[in-house]
N, C-alpha and C positions, 0 to 999 in steps of 0.2 A: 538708365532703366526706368521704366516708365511703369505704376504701379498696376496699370491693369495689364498690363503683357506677360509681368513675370519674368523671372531671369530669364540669361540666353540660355543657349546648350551651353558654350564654351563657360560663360559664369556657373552654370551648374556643376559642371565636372570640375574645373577649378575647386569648388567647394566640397565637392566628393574626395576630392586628393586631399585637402587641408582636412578635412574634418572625419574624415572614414566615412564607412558606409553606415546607414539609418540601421542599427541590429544592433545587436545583445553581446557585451561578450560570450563568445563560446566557451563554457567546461572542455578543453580538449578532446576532441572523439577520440575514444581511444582507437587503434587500428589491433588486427588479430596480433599481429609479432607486439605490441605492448600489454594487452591483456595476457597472453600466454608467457609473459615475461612473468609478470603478475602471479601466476600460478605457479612459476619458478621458485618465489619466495617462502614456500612452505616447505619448513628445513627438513623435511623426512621426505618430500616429495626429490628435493634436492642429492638425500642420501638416496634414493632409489636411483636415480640419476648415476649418482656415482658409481654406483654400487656395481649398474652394466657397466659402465666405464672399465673400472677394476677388474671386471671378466674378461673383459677384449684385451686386455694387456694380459690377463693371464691364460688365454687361449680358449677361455671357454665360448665358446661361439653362441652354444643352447642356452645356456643359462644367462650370459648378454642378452641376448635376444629376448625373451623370455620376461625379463624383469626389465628391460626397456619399453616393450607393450605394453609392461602396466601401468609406466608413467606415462606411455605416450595417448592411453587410453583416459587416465583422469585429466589430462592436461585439455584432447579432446572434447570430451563431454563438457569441461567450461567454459573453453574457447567457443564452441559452437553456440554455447547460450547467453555469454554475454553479448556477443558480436551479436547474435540475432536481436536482442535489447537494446544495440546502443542503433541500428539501422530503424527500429518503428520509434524510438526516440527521435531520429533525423524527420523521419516519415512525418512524425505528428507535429515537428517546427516547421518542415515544409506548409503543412496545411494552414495554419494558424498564420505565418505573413502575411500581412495582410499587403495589397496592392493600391495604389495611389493616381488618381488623376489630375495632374499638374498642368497650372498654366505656364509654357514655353515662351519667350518669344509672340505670346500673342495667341499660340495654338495650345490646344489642349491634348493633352500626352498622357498615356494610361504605361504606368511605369514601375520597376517594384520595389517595393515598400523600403529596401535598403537604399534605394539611389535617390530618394528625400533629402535633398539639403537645407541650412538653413536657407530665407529668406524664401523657399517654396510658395507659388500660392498653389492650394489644395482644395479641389471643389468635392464637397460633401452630398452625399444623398441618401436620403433614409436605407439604412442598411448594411452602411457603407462600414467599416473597421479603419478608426482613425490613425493613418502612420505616422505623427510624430506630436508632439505639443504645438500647439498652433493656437494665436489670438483671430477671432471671425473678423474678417471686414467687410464681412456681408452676410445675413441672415434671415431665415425665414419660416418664422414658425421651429425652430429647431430645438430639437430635445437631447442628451446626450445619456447613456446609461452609462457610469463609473462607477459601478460594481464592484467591479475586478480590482479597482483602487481602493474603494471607500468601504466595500461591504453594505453598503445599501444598495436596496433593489430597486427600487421606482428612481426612472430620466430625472435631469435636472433642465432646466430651459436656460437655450445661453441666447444670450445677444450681441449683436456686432459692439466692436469696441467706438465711443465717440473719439474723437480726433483731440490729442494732447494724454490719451492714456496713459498709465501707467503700465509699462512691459512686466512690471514681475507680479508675477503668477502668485496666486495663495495657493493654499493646498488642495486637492478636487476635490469637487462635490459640493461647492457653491449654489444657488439658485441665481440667473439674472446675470449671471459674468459672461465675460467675451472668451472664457480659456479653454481650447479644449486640451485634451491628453490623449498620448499614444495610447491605442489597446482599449480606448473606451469605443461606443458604439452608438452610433446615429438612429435613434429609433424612431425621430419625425422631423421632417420639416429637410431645408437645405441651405447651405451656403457656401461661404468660401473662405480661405483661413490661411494666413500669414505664417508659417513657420517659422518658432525663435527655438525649439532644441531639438535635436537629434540623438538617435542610438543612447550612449552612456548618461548623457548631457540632460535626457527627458525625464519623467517623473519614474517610470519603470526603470528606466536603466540608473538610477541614481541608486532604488531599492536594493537592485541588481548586484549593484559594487558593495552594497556595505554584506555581502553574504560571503565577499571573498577575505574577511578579517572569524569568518565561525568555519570552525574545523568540524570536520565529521568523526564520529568518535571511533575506535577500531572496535571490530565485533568482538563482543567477550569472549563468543566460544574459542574465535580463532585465540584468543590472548593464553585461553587456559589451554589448549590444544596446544600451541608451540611450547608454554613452559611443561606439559606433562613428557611431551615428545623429546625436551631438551635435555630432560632428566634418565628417562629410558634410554636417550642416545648415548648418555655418560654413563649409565651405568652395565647398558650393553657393551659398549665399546672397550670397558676396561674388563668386564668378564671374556668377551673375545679375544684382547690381547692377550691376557691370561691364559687363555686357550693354548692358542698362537706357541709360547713360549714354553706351556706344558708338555705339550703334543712334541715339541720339535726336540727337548733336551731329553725327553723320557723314551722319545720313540723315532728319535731320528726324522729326516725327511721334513726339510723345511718348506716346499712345496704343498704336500698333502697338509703341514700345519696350518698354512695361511690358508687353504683351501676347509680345511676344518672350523679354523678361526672365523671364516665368512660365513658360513654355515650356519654356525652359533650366533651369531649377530646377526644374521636375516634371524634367525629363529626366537629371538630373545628383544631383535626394536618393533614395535609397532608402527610399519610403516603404514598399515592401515590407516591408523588415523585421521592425518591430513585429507588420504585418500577420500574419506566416508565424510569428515565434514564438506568437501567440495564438492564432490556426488550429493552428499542430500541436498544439499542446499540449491546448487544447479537445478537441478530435479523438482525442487520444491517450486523456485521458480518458472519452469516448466508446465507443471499441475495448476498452480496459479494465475499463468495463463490463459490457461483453457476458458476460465470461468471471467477475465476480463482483469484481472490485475497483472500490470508490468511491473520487475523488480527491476531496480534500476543498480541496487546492492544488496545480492541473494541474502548476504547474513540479515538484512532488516527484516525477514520472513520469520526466522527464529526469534528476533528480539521481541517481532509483536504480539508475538505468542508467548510473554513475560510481562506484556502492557501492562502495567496499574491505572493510568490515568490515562484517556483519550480527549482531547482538549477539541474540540470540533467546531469549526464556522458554522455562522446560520446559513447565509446570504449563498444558496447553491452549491449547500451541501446538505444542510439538515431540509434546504425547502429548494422548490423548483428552479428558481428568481421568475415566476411570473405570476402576474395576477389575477385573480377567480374571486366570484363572488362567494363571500363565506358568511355574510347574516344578511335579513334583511328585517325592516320597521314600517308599521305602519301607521297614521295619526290616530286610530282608533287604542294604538297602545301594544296590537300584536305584533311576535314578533315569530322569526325562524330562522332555523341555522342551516343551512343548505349542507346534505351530507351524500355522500355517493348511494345512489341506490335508493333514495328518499325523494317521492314525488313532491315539487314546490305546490303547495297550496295557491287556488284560479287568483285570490285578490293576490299574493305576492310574487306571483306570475305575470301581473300586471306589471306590475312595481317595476320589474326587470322591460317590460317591453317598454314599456315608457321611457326606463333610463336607455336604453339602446336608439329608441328615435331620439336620445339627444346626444346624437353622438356622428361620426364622420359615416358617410356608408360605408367607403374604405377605409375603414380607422387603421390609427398606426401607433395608436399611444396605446400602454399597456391596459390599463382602464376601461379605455372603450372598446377593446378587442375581449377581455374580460363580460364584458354584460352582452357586448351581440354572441359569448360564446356560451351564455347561460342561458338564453332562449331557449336550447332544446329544439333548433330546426338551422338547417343552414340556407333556408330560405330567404333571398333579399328582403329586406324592410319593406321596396318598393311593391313587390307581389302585394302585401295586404293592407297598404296605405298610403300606395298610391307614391305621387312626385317627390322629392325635397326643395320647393319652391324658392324657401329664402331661410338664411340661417345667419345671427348671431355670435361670434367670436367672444371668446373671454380676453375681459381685458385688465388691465393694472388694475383697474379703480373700483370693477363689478368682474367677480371671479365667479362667474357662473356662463354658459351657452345655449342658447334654444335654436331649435330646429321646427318650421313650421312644414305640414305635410298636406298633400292636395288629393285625395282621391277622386274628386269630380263630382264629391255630395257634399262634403262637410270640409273644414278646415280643423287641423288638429296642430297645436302647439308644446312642444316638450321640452324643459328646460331640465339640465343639473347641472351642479357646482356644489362649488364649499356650503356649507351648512347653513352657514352665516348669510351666507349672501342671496341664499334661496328662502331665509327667514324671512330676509327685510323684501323680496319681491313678494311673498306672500303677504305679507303684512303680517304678520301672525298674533295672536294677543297673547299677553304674558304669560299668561295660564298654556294658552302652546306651545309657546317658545320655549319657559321651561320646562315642557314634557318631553318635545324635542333634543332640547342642550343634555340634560339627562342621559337620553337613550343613543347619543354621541356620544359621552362622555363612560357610556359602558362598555361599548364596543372601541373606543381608543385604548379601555383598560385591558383588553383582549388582543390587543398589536393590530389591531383590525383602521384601514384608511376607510373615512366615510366620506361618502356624496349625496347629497341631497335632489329629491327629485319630485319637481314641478310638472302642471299641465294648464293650458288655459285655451278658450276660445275664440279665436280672432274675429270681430264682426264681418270683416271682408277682407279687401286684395290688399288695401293701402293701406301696404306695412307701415308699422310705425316705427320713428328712425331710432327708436330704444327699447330694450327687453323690456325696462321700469314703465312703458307706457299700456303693457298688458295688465291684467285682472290672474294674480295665479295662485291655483289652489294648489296645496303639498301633499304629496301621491306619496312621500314615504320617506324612508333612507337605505343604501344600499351599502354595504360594508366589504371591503375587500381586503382580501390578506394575501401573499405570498406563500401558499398552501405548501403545508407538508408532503417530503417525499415518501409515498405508499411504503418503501421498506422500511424508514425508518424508527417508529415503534418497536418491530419488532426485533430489527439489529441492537437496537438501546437495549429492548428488556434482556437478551442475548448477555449483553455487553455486563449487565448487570448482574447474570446467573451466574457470570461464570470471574466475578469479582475486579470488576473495573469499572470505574471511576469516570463515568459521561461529564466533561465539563463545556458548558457551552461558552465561546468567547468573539463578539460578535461588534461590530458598528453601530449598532440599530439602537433604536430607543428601550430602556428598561422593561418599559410594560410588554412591545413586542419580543423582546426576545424572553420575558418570562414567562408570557404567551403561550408563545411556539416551543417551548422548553416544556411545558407541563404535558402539551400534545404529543409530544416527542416520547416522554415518560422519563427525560429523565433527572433523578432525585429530588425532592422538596430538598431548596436549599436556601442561601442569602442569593441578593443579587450586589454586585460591587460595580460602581460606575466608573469611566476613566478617570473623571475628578477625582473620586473616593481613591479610586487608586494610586495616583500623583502624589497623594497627602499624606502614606504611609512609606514608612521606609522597609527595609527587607524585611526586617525580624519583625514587625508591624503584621509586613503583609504574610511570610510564613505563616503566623497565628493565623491568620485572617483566611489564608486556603485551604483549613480543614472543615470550615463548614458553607466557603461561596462555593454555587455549581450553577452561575450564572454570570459573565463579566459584559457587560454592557457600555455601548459610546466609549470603544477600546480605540487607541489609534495603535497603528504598527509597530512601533517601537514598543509598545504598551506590553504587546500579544508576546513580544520577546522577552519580556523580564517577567513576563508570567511563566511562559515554560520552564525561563532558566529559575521561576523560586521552586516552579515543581521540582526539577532535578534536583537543587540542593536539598529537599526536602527527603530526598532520595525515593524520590516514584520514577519510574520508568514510563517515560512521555512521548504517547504518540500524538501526533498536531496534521489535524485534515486539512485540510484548503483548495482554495484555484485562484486567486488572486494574487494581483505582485506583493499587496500587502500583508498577505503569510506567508510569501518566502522567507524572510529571516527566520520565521519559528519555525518554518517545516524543514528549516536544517539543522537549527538550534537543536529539534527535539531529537530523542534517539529513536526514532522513526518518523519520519516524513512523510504523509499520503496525499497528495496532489490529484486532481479530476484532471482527466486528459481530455477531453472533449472542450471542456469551458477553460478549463486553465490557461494560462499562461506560459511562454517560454520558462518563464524567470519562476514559478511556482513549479514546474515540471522537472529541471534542473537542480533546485535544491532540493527535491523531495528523494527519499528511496522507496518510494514505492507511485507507483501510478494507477490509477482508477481507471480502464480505459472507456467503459458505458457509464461514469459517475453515477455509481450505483454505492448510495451506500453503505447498504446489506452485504456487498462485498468486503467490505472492510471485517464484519464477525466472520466469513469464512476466512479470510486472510489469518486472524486472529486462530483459529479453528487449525489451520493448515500450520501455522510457526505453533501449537502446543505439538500435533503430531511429532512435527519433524526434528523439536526437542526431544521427546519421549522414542522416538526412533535412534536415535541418536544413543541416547543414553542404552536404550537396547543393545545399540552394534557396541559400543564403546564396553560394555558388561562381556557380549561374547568376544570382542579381542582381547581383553585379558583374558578369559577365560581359556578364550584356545590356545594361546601362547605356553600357559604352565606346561601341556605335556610337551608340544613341540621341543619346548627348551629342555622339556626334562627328558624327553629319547636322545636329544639330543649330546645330550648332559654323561648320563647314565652311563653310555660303554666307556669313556673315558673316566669317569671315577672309579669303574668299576675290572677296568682293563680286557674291556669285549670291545670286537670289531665294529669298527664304524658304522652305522646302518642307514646314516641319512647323512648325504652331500648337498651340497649347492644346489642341484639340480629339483632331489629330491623336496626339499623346501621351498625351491621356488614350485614347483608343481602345485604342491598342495596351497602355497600360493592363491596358485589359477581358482581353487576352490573355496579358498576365505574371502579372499576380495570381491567374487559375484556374491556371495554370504550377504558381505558387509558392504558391497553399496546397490545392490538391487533387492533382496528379498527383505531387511528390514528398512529400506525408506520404503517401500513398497505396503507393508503392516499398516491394518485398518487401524483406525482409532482407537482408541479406550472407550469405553462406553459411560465414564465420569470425567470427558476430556473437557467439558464445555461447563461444570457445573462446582469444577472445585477452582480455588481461587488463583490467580498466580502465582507463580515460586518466587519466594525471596529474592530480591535482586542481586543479594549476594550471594545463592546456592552456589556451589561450588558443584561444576558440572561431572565430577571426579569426584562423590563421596566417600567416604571412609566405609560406607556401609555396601557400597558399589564394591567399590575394589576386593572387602573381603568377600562379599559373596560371589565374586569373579572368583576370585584364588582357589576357595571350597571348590567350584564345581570343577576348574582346573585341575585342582589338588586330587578331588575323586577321579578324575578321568585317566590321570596320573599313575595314581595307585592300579588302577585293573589293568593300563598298558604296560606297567611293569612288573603286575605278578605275571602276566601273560610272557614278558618277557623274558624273566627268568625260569619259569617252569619249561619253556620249550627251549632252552641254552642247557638246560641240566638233561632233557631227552633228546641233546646230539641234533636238534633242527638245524640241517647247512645253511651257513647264510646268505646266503640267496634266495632261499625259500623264507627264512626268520626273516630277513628287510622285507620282502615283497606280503608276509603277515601281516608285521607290526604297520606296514602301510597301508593296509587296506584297514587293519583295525583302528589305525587315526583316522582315518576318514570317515567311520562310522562316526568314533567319538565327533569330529567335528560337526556331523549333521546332527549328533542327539544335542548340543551344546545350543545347536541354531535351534533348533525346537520348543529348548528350552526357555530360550531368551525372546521366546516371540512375542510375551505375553508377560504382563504387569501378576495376572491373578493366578493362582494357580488350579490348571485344569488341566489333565492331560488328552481329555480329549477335546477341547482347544488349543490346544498346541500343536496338534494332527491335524487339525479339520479346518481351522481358523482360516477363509479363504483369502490368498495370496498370488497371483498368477505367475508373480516371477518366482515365486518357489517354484512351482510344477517344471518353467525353463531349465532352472539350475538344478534339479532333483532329474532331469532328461540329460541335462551337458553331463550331470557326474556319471550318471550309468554308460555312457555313449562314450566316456574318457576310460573309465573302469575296464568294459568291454572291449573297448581298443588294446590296453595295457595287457588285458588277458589273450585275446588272439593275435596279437600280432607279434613275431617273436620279435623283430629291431625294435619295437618298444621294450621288451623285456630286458633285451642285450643295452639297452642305450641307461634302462634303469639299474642295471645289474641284481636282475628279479629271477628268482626260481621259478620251477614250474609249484602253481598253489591247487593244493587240493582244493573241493568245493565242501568237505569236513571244514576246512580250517575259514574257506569263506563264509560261512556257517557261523563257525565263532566269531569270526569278525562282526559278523553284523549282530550277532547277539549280543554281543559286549556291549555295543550303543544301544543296541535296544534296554537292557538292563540299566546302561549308567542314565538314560531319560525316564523310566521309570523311578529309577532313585533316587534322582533331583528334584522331579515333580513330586513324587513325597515329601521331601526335604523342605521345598517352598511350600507345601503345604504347612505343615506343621511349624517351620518358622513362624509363619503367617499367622497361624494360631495364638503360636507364643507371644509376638511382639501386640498383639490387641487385648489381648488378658492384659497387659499392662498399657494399653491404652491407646497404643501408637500403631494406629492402619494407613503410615507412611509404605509407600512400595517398596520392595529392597532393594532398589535403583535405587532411593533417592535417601536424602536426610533424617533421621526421626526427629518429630516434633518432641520430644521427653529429653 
């Protein structure tokens, strides 16, 4: 093989067989039958499951049916929304491979980015997305951005390797080396580049593998959800059995007992639960959506909405990654900070046209695309100055370049470069020099890259064959930054209101990222170097992270043992990024936030959440969106206990009492049909709190199940309770047949269940917020109940199928007065508690914990 031809085909595909393809391990796609397995796993979703099982063996057709729909309905609703997440997941790695042109054989072959083997030669060209690590052996002018590696924004310059190199690579983001890396980006010049690693073997895939040694944590809610649901199930199942065994030796008829026994146990497990966290959470991800965030694992929506600390990259997250002019100087002493909406003053308007004629017409480095793009016109150079005659290159020994320009009256000369180097063309006298070094040395304390900028007059055409051989005067300094992203201010101060911890952790130099930190807003803090960091141990650096809110010249493993001292710290840590070098943390942390556009496979994979316009003011609505769907949450979770006391207690009642049965399987499962749209459409559906963004996080150990929860569940149960069973014995002592008494006490639960939903809609107490508060999928489910209601009353085979009297419209009357009354008496109730508990101090919601 001959080194300018390039392998053959057959050596290439050889090498593709031995070495696998140029790509990433894949995280397994999941496919629908493993996700829907997935949702098998939630043991009450599983008892629903059974539960029709157990009907079809006991003949019940309707009631199988019935309460099969309802798991086949939540199983559903996640199926369809993870599957649709893992397929723009595919979407977004499709886009991102990048594609490869190889030398064959002698011919050049445009091939993709996975069929890269080593010993590839790979011709580059400005623009190009690099498929694998590769040493240049041919170069030209060429610049590489490794960003997405390093965290710094501004290219590095490589150059071909001499002959007797060394093949092993440093780490990127070198100045001057022959190496480039997968995933970095050609942003000037061209050459051609050797392949030494592939797929796993490169500098990404290397990052890649060590994320498969960090676990992802399991969602707390689900943890406290299974063990609340394990506990109701045991203690359901052993009051059923009880049933079961009552029923059969007191009253004969072991059929109707086990048929009893189910009954009581649909009425007494809260198979809601499960239900309502996979519905909100689905759902949540869904709304989510809309606005540009992909969940990659719905429960990291809730968790972010529990953040303490958001730990966030500079380099293309907090800032664009490109470069604009942000000060400029001039030798007179003046100075300006170029601000959006702020005309530049006519001499520092020079300043800029000057530094743009010293610069490429077609520029391609970030710099010079920077100053022709502060001009303020997109006008060629050449319109109002004529030719670019002859130019000047920077070189190793004079790091500076001019451009001489010919209108056809005058010749005009324009030089920049490094500071220094446009000193000594100037000659400058000391007294200049240090006014100059000075006002460089202010604007490097500001994160700000400075160029200097030169003009002079050429006598005539015979150029001279060095810049040093011109006369140059110093037209100024131009200062460029890696400008802040427009949302970012005010997602921080967000961030801030609403008690979370902005911490910026970054590559870049100290000064700039304290910089870009103060612009951002957020906190005056220390700043911690990686040195600094290296030098401490945990319990060192623990101490040390209650007062840094800036880590600077971090390398990647770095960015990892800062998360994990947050966590041990016990804060709840969310970690932004799009580079490979925050993948480890953005899976470390217990929320991951990954940019989809810039990011990376390998940053998108370990993240659970995805930024799809890396926007990241997105990140506070995400933050906004997991408090809701907590506090939703915690709403349904109040009204299923709540509604469960009477259920279980009509259900209860004729058999302690020795009255005929009045609710079966059927019957339960129906009203069912009515809790379950309750409890996962009308409260994930609940507006906000109107203090959702401005009080602090919950404790990261709240316990999503208070004690203060539960008993204000039971109370409103308990009340609902008491008036369906005065109702029910006052119309058993006035001879009501039963078939008219079941088809009462039916309609009169189903009020109580709507005034319960009313109730729980809302943290504060109002009751005409709790009427009015708008909702659209109440208005749905408040039309399906009337439209089921209506059905049951006109149609007599629903009445025969229910074993329902015929109901006066006296008694439908009471029925709905009952709820009307028990929502009146509760929204009093949460009044006055509300009262109570803040006389002593504590204006905790009765959802949640008191602070006392």
């Amino acid at each position: 093989m001959a080194d300018d031809t390039g392998l053959t085909s057959a050596e290439a595909a050889a090498r593709l067989a031995s070495d696998g393809p140029n790509e990433l391990a894949r995280a397994g796609r999941r496919s629908v039958l493993r996700i829907a397995l997935g949702v098998l796993r939630e043991p009450m979703l599983l008892l629903l499951l059974l539960g029709g099982g157990a009907y079809l063996l006991l003949g019940s057709l309707t009631e199988a049916l019935i309460l099969l729909a309802f798991a086949t309905f939540s199983i559903a609703v996640t199926v369809v929304q993870e599957a649709r997440t893992e397929h723009v997941l595919e979407a977004l790695r499709d886009l991102s491979a990048p594609r490869a042109l190889v030398i064959r054989g002698g011919a050049r072959l445009r091939v993709a980015g996975r069929e890269v083997v080593c010993g590839d030669l790979i011709v580059l060209e400005q623009g190009d997305r690099i498929a694998a690590d590769a040493r240049l052996v041919e170069a030209h002018d060429l610049q590489a951005d490794e960003s997405l590696l390093t965290g710094e924004s501004l290219p590095v310059d490589k150059v071909a390797a001499k002959e007797g190199f060394d093949d092993t690579a440093p780490r990127p983001g070198g100045e001057g080396l022959p190496f480039l890396y997968s995933g970095s980006l050609v942003t000037r010049g061209s050459g051609i580049a050797r392949v030494l690693a592939t797929g796993p073997r490169s500098e990404i895939g290397r990052i890649g593998q060590s994320l498969a040694g960090l676990e992802t944590e399991a969602p707390r809610l689900a943890r406290e959800t299974t063990r609340i649901v394990t506990w109701c199930a045991v203690g359901g199942g052993a009051v059923a059995l009880s049933v079961v065994l009552l029923f059969g030796l007191l009253r004969g008829g072991w059929i109707e007992a086990v048929l009893a026994g189910i009954a009581i146990g649909m009425s007494m497990l809260p198979e809601e639960f499960p239900v309502v966290l996979t519905v909100f959470l689905a759902m949540g991800a869904w709304r989510i959506g809309k606005v540009g965030v992909l969940t990659r694992r719905a429960a990291a929506i809730e968790t972010l909405g529990s953040a303490t600390v958001l730990c966030t990259d500079k380099t293309g997250t907090l800032t664009e990654n490109r470069m604009s002019v942000a000060a400029l100087w001039l030798p007179s002493g003046e100075a300006f900070a170029l601000k959006a909406g702020v005309a530049v003053p006519e001499g520092f308007q020079a300043l800029i046209e000057t530094g743009a004629l010293a610069s490429a017409e077609t520029p391609s480095d970030p710099m010079e695309i920077a100053l022709l793009g502060a001009r303020g016109t997109d006008a060629p150079l050449s319109e109002t100055h004529g030719n670019l005659v002859q130019a000047y290159a920077l070189r190793p020994d004079l790091l500076a370049m001019s451009n001489i320009w010919d209108d056809g009256q005058e010749l005009r000369l324009s030089a920049k470069g490094a500071p220094e180097a446009i000193a000594g063309l100037c000659r400058l006298s000391q007294a200049d020099h240090a006014a100059m070094k000075a006002a460089v040395e202010a604007m490097a304390e500001r994160g700000i890259r400075v160029l200097a900028v030169a003009t002079a007059a050429p006598q005539d055409r015979n150029w001279a064959k060095s810049q040093q051989d011109y006369h140059y005067t110093l037209a100024g300094l131009t200062g460029l930054a890696d400008p802040l992203r427009a949302s970012v201010p005010a997602a921080v101060a967000e961030c801030r209101s609403a008690g979370i911890r902005v911490v910026m952790i970054t590559g870049d130099h100290a000064a700039t990222a304290r910089a870009i930190a103060i612009e951002a807003g957020i906190a005056d803090g220390d700043v911690l170097t990686g040195d600094d960091l290296a030098a401490l141990d945990d319990a060192e650096l623990a101490q040390r992270l209650k007062t840094v809110t800036v880590f600077a010249r971090i390398m990647p493993e770095q960015k990892l043992r800062i998360v994990q001292a947050f966590k041990a710290s016990g804060e709840i840590v969310a970690m932004t990024g799009d580079g490979v070098n925050d993948a480890p943390s953005l899976k470390a942390a217990h929320i991951g936030v990954a940019m989809g556009q810039r990011g990376t496979d390998v940053a998108r994979e370990a993240a659970a959440i995805v930024l799809l316009e890396d926007d990241f003011g997105a990140i506070v609505q995400a933050v906004r969106l997991g408090r809701r769907i907590y506090d939703n949450i915690r709403k349904a979770m109040a009204f299923i206990f709540a509604v469960h006391v009477p259920i279980a207690g009509l259900a209860l009642i004729p058999l302690l009492f020795g009255l005929p049965l009045l609710f079966g399987p059927i019957h339960i499962a129906l009203l069912e049909m009515v809790i379950d749209p309750v409890c996962a459409l009308v409260f994930e559906a609940e507006e906000d709190e109107a203090d959702i963004m401005a009080r602090p996080p919950r404790a990261p150990d709240e316990a999503l199940f208070s004690l203060r929860m539960i008993a204000w569940s039971v109370f409103q149960g308990g009340a609902a309770l008491a008036m369906l069973a005065a109702v029910l014995f006052v119309e058993t002592a006035n001879a009501m047949p039963e078939t008219e008494l079941r088809a009462l006490m039916f309609f009169a639960l189903i009020a109580a269940v709507l005034a319960l939903t009313f109730v729980n809609r809302s943290f504060s107490a109002s009751l005409g917020q709790a009427l009015l508060r708008p909702n659209p999928a109440l208005r749905v489910v408040l039309l399906a109940i009337v439209a089921i209601t209506g059905a049951i009353l006109f149609i007599p085979a629903a009445q025969t199928l229910l074993k329902f009297g015929t109901i006066a419209w006296g008694d439908m009357a009471l029925a709905v007065g009952l709820g009307a009354l028990l929502l009146a008496l509760l929204e009093a109730g949460k009044f006055l508690l509300g009262r109570f508990l803040a006389r002593r101090g504590d204006r905790t919601p009765l959802f949640r914990e008191g602070a006392a």
